[in-house]
Each structure stands twice: as structure tokens, then as C-alpha cells.
C-alpha positions in Angstrom: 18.3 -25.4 58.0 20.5 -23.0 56.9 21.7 -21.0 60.4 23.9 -18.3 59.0 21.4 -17.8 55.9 18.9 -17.2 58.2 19.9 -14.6 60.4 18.6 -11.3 60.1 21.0 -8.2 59.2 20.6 -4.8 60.7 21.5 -2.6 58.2 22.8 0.9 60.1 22.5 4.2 59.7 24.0 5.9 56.6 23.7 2.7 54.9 21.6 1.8 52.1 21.1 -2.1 50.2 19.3 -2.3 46.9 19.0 -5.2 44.6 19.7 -3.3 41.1 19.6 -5.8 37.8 20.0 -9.1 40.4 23.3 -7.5 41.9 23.1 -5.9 45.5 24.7 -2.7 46.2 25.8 -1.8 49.1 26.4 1.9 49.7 27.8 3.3 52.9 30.2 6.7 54.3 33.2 4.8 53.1 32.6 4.0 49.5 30.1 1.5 47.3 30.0 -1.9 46.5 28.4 -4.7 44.9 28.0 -8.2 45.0 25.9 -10.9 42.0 23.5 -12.2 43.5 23.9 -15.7 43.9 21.0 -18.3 42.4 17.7 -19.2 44.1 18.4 -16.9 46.5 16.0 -13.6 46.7 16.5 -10.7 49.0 14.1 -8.6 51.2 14.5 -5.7 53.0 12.0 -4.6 55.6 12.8 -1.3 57.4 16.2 -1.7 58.7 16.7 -5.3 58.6 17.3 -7.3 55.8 16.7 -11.5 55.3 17.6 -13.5 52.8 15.2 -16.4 51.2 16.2 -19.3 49.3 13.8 -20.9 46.2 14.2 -24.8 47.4 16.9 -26.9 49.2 19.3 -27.2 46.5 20.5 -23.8 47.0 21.2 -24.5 50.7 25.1 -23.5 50.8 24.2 -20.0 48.1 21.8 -19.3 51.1 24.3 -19.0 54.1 26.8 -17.6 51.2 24.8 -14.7 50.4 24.0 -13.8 53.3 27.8 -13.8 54.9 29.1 -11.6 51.7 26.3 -9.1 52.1 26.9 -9.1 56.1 30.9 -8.7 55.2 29.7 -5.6 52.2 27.8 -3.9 55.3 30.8 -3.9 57.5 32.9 -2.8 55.2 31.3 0.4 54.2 30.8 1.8 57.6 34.3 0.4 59.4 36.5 -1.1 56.9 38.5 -4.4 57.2 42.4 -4.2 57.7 45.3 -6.9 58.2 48.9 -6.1 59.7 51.9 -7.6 58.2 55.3 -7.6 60.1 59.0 -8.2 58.1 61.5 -10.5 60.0 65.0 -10.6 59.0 68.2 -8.8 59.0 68.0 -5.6 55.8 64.4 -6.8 55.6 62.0 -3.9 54.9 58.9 -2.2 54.2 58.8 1.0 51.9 55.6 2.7 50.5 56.5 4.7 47.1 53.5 6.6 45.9 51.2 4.0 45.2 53.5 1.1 45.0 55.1 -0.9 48.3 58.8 -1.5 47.8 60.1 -4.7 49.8 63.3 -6.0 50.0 63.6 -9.4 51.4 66.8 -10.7 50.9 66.6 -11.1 46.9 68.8 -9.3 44.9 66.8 -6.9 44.1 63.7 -4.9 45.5 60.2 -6.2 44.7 57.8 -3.6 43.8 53.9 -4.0 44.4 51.1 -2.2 42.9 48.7 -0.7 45.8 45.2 -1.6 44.1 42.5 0.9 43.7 40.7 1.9 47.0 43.2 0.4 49.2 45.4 1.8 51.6 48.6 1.2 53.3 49.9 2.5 56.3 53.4 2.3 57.4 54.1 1.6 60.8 57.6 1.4 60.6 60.1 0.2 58.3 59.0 -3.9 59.0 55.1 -3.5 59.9 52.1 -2.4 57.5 48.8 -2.3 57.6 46.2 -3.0 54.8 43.2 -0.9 55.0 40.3 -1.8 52.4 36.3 -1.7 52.4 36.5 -5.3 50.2 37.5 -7.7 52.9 37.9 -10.3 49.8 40.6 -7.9 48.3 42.1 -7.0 51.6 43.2 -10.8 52.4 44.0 -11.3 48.9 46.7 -8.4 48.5 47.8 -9.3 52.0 47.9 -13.1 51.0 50.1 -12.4 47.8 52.3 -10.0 49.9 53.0 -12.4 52.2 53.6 -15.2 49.3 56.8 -12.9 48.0 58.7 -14.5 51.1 56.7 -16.8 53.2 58.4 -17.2 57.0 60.9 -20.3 57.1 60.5 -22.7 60.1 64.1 -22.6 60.9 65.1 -19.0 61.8 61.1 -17.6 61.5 62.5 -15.1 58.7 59.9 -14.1 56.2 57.3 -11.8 55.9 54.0 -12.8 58.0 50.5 -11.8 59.8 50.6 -9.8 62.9 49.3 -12.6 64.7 50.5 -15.5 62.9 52.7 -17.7 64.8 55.7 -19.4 63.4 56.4 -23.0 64.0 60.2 -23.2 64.9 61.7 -26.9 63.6 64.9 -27.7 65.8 67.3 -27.9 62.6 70.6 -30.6 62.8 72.6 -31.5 65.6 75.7 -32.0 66.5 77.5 -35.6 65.9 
């Protein structure tokens, strides 16, 4: 028995889930979005709360699936997801440009990011950002492949990383 497939959503106020063409749409103050429904798995939506139903056994893990994404889609469009990321390292740096994020992280030349439609990035100072997104998927993604343009070393802990990611330290060589 699926526990997370079974669990009953509230949907909120201002908030509205319709399954248009076997994709759900989630609508909500802070934008719109949609998810393909997954198979053998039906959705009902009874007042204010919303359940989920799979056809047989086989689609156990769609079940708990479906019902996890369409939680994440509600959240999303009434609070919005975001993830810090801090820069560590001497003339490392954050720089928003427009709609692009400039970072220079020791190479020898700046590396320029496209922001990605309906995402948002706030500049806390020159070495911490914030993502802001609706698309929690999308968030973690454009966080994850920031993060992969210089991943923290276990030596000095340089790198760029989470807010509350912690860092390893290895010890390094000795002396003779």
C-alpha cells in the first residue's frame, strides 16, 4: 500500500487543479503549471481535496509519484521553492547581468549563465544568491548545474556550494 499515494491533498484557496487532455494543471497567484499524467493513475477532486487512484498494483511507484509532483505543483504556485548558493574563494564572485549570472571562479575567464524563463535571482551579496522558481524540478536543476561550474574541493573548501551544504575537509600531506 502505497502511503504517499494515498494521502489526501488540500488544495488552498486561489488555487485551482484540472485534469485537461490527461495532463494536470495546476493554476495558482504565482503562475501555471502542468504536469502528464502518469499511467494507471486517475485523479479526483472532491471539494477542496484531491486523491489520487491507481488502476492495479503494477502502477504502485506512478501512484506515490503522482501524487508527490502534484503536491510539489501546489506548493509552488502559492509559495514558491528557492535554494541559496554561497561562493568560497579569494576573487570568487557572484554578478547578475540582465538576465544572465556572471561568475568568476578562478578560470581565466568569466562564465556567463542564462537565467531561465520564470526564474529569479536575487543577489545577496557579491558570493551568496538565491534561486527563486515556482518549478521546484527546475529550481534544483539550475542550482545543481550552477554549482557543477566549480564544485567545492575537500582540501581548502573552495568552490561554489548550497547554503547548508557542508564540506568535508581531507587533512592534505604532511610533513617528512
Amino acid at each position: 500500500m502505497s502511503r504517499i499515494g494515498n494521502r489526501i491533498i488540500t488544495i488552498p484557496e486561489g488555487v485551482t487543479v484540472e485534469n485537461i487532455d490527461n495532463k494536470v494543471v495546476v493554476k495558482g497567484p504565482k503562475g501555471t503549471l502542468e504536469q502528464k499524467m502518469l499511467n494507471g493513475i486517475t485523479m479526483k477532486v472532491n471539494g477542496n481535496e484531491l486523491t489520487f487512484e491507481r488502476a492495479n498494483e503494477n502502477f504502485k511507484a506512478n501512484h506515490g509519484t503522482m501524487n508527490a509532483l502534484v503536491n510539489n505543483m501546489i506548493i509552488g504556485v502559492t509559495k514558491g521553492y528557492s535554494k541559496g548558493l554561497e561562493i568560497v574563494g579569494v576573487g570568487y564572485r557572484f554578478n547578475v547581468q540582465g538576465k544572465k549570472l556572471v561568475i568568476n571562479a578562478g578560470f581565466s575567464h568569466p562564465v556567463e549563465v542564462a537565467i531561465p524563463e520564470g526564474m529569479s535571482i536575487d543577489l545577496i551579496s557579491n558570493t551568496e544568491i538565491t534561486i527563486n522558481g515556482i518549478d521546484k524540478m527546475l529550481v534544483g536543476e539550475f542550482a545543481a548545474n550552477i554549482r557543477k561550474i566549480r564544485q567545492p574541493e575537500p582540501y581548502k573548501g573552495k568552490g561554489i556550494r548550497y547554503k547548508d551544504e557542508h564540506i568535508r575537509h581531507k587533512e592534505g600531506k604532511k610533513a617528512a
